[in-house]
N, C-alpha and C positions, 0 to 999 in steps of 0.2 A: 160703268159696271152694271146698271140695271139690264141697259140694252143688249149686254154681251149673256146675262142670265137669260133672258128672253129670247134671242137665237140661239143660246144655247139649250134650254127646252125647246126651242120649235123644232130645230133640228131631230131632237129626241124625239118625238112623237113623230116625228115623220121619219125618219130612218125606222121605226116600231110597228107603225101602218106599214110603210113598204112593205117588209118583210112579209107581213100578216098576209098582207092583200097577196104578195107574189104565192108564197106558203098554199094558199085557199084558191089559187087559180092556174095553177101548175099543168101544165100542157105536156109536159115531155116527158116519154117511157127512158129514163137512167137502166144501164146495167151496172154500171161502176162506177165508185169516185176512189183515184188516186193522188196520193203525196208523195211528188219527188222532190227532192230539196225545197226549193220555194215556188213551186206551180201545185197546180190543183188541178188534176185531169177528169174529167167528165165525160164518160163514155155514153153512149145515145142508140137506143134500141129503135130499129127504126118499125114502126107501128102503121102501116098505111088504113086509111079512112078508120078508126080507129072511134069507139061512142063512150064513156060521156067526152064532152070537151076537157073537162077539166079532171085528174085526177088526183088521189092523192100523192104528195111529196114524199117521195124512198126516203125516209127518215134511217130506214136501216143499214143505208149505205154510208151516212155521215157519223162519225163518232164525237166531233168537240163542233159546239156552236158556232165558230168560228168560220167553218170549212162551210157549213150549212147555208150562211149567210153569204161567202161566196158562191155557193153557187145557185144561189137564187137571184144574183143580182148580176151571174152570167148570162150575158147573150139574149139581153133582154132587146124589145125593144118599145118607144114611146109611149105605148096604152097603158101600162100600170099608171104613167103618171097623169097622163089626159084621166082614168077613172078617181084620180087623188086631186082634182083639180078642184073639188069642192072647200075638200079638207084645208089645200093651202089658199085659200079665199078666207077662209074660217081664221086661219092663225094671220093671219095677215090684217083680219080687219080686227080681229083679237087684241094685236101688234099695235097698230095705229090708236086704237081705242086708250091705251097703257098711254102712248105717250102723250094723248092730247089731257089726260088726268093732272100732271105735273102742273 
């Protein structure tokens, strides 16, 4: 039971970064976000050489946190988690540490 409490918080805190981190480094100009049954469509303005890198997240396009959360964690690819590679070093030696306690 312990162990299952402790990935299940490490999980939390990193399912929480993610978001944050995608949220605060958001690359791409949205025109729309649609709900058709069970998809979520994300419309994509296309912005050529385009400054700063990062801008902020169309929060006014998403109405339930939910939908938000998908689509930050569309069409991502590898870097968010290579820049979180610290964090899960962190909960891992975190991890380790708990159990050599016992």
């Amino acid at each position: 039971m312990e162990l299952a409490t402790i990935l299940e918080r490490t999980a939390d805190v990193v399912h929480k970064a993610y978001i944050n981190f995608r949220e605060s480094t958001w690359d791409t100009a949205n025109s729309k976000v649609g709900i058709r049954g069970d998809e979520i469509m994300v419309y994509d303005d296309f912005i050529p050489h385009r400054s700063p890198l990062f801008i902020p997240f169309p929060n006014h396009l998403v109405k339930h946190e939910g939908v938000k959360e998908a689509v930050l964690t569309f069409d991502t690819c590898n870097e968010p988690l290579v820049y979180m590679e610290e964090l899960f070093q962190q909960l891992l030696h975190g991890k380790s540490q708990l159990r050599s306690v016992r």
